[in-house]
C-alpha positions, -999 to +999 in steps of 0.1 A: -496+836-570-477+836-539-504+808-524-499+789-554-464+785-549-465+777-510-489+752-525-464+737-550-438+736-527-454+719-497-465+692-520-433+688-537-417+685-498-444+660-491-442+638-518-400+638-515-401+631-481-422+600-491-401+595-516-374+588-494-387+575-462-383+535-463-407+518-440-421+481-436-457+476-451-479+453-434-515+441-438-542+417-424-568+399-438-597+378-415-615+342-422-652+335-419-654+305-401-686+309-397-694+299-436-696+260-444-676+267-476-643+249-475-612+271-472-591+282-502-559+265-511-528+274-513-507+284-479-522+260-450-549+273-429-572+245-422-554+216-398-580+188-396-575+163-368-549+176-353-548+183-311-511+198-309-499+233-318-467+220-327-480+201-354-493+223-370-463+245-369-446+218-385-470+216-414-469+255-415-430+254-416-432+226-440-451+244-465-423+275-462-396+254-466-412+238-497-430+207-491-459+220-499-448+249-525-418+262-543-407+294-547-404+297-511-370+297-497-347+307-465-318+336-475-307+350-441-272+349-423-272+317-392-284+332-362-312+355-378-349+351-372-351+344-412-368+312-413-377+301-379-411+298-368-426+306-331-461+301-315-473+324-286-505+318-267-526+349-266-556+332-249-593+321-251-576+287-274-558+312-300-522+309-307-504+330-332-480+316-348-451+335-365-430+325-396-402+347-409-394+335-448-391+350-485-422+341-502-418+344-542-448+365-555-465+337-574-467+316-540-489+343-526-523+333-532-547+357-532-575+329-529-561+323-495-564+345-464-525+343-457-518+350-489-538+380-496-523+392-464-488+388-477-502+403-517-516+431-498-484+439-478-465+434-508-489+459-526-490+484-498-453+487-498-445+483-538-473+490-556-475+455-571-468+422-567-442+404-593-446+369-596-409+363-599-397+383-575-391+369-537-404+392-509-388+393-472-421+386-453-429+378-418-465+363-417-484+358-382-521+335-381-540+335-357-553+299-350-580+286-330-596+252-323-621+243-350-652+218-332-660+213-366-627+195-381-614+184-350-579+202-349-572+241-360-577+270-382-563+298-392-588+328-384-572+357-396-533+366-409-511+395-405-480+399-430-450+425-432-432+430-461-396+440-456-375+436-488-374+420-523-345+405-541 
């Protein structure tokens, strides 16, 4: 009897501590490049012809700020990280390139290997994903230069989930 109970209660502790703790959920997902089969659609991840980083930062950006989507929008004070983008050499042709933005949950395509990174962090964190509710997400690709199109893909993606509206 008295095991059971030490039992109860160190579950009970466990699961309210849990409970309580708020932490960022994150998640990865990697592309095959290897495969000839074009790339899903939705968030970009395939740059053809392209032989400057910046560019495609642009079209990255462009698609978070809703050229290429909606549902995607900037809600952060000036003078936060909210909504700017960076790229960071990390060597061997690879960049990773960061965007801080709230994504809505329909925009999250799980057909695409940024979005599933951003469904699964989303997941990992609330359980499920809503498609009308916006997520706080930072999102990092890693790109490399593609022989095959001429320009840059994405590789693999990283996202963070830090909030919802």
């Amino acid at each position: 009897m008295k095991s059971i109970f030490k039992v109860l209660l160190v579950s009970s502790l466990l699961f309210s501590s849990g409970f309580f703790l708020t932490t960022d959920a994150t998640a990865s997902e990697v592309y095959d490049t290897s495969s000839s089969q074009s790339l899903p659609q939705g968030q970009p991840v395939n740059f053809d012809n392209i032989q400057d980083i910046n560019e495609v930062v642009q079209l990255i950006d462009g698609y978070y700020y809703g050229y290429g989507s909606d549902g995607i929008s900037l809600r952060a004070a000036p003078g936060t990280k909210w909504g700017e983008g960076t790229v960071e050499y990390i060597g061997q042709g690879s960049q990773l390139v960061t965007n801080y933005f709230w994504v809505k949950g329909s925009s999250m395509s799980s057909l695409n290997v940024v979005g599933n990174a951003e469904r699964k962090a989303v997941i990992a964190k609330y359980g499920s994903v809503n498609n009308n509710t916006s997520y706080k997400m930072k999102t990092q690709q890693k790109i490399n230069m593609s022989p095959q199109t001429q320009g840059y893909v994405t590789v693999s993606a990283q996202a963070w989930c830090y909030g919802r509206d």
